[in-house]
C-alpha positions in Angstrom: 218.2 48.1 201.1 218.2 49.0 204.7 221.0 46.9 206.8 220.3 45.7 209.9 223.8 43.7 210.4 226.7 42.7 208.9 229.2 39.5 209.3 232.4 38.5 207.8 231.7 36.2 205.1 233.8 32.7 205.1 236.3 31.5 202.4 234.4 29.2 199.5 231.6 31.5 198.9 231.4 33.7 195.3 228.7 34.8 193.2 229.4 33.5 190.0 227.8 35.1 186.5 228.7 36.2 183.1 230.5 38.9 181.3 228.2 40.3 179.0 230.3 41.6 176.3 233.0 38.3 176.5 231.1 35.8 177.5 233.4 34.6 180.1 232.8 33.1 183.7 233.4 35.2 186.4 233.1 35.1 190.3 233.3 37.4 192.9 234.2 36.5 196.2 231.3 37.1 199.4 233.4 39.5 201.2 230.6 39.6 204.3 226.7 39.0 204.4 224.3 41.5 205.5 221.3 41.1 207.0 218.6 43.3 205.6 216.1 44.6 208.3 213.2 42.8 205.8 215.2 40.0 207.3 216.8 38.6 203.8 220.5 37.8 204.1 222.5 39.3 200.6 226.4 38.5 200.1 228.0 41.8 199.2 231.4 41.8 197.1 234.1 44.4 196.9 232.6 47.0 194.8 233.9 47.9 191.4 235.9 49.9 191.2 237.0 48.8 194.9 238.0 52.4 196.0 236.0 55.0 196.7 237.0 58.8 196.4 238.0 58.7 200.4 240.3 55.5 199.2 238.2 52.9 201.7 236.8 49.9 200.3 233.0 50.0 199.6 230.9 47.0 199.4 228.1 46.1 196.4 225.2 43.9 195.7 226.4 42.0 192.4 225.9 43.4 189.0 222.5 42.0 187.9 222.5 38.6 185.9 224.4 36.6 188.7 223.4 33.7 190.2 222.8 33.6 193.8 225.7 32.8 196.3 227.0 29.7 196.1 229.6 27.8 197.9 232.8 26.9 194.9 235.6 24.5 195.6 239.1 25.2 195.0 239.4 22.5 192.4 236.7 24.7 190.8 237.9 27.7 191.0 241.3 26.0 189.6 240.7 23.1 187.5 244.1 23.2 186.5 245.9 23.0 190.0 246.6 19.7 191.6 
């Protein structure tokens, strides 16, 4: 994937998928979106693990299963806050 330009991403947006050995929901927060230069736009997440060697942050596509980018709402994220 060849990227052509990136911006920050806003708060609310996560890819959200499945553990595979658990189970389990999980979401990652869209740190920025990247514009590929086939002109799709793709939410990249911290990568995991978030360090590289150098120490720095790098940034990933999702692990394969999840569900495309979608906007979450606190209460959804935290059904159990008020």
């Amino acid at each position: 994937m060849q990227i052509q330009q990136i911006a920050v991403a806003s708060t609310g947006w996560y890819w959200r998928g499945t553990e595979t050995t658990t189970g389990k929901t999980v979401v990652y927060p869209v740190a920025v979106w990247a514009l590929t230069r086939g002109g799709d736009v793709v939410g990249l997440i911290g990568d995991v693990p978030a360090k590289t060697s150098e120490g720095s942050t790098s940034l990933a596509v999702p692990p394969s299963g999840y569900e495309r980018a979608a906007y979450i709402a606190e209460s959804e994220l935290h059904p159990a806050r008020k």
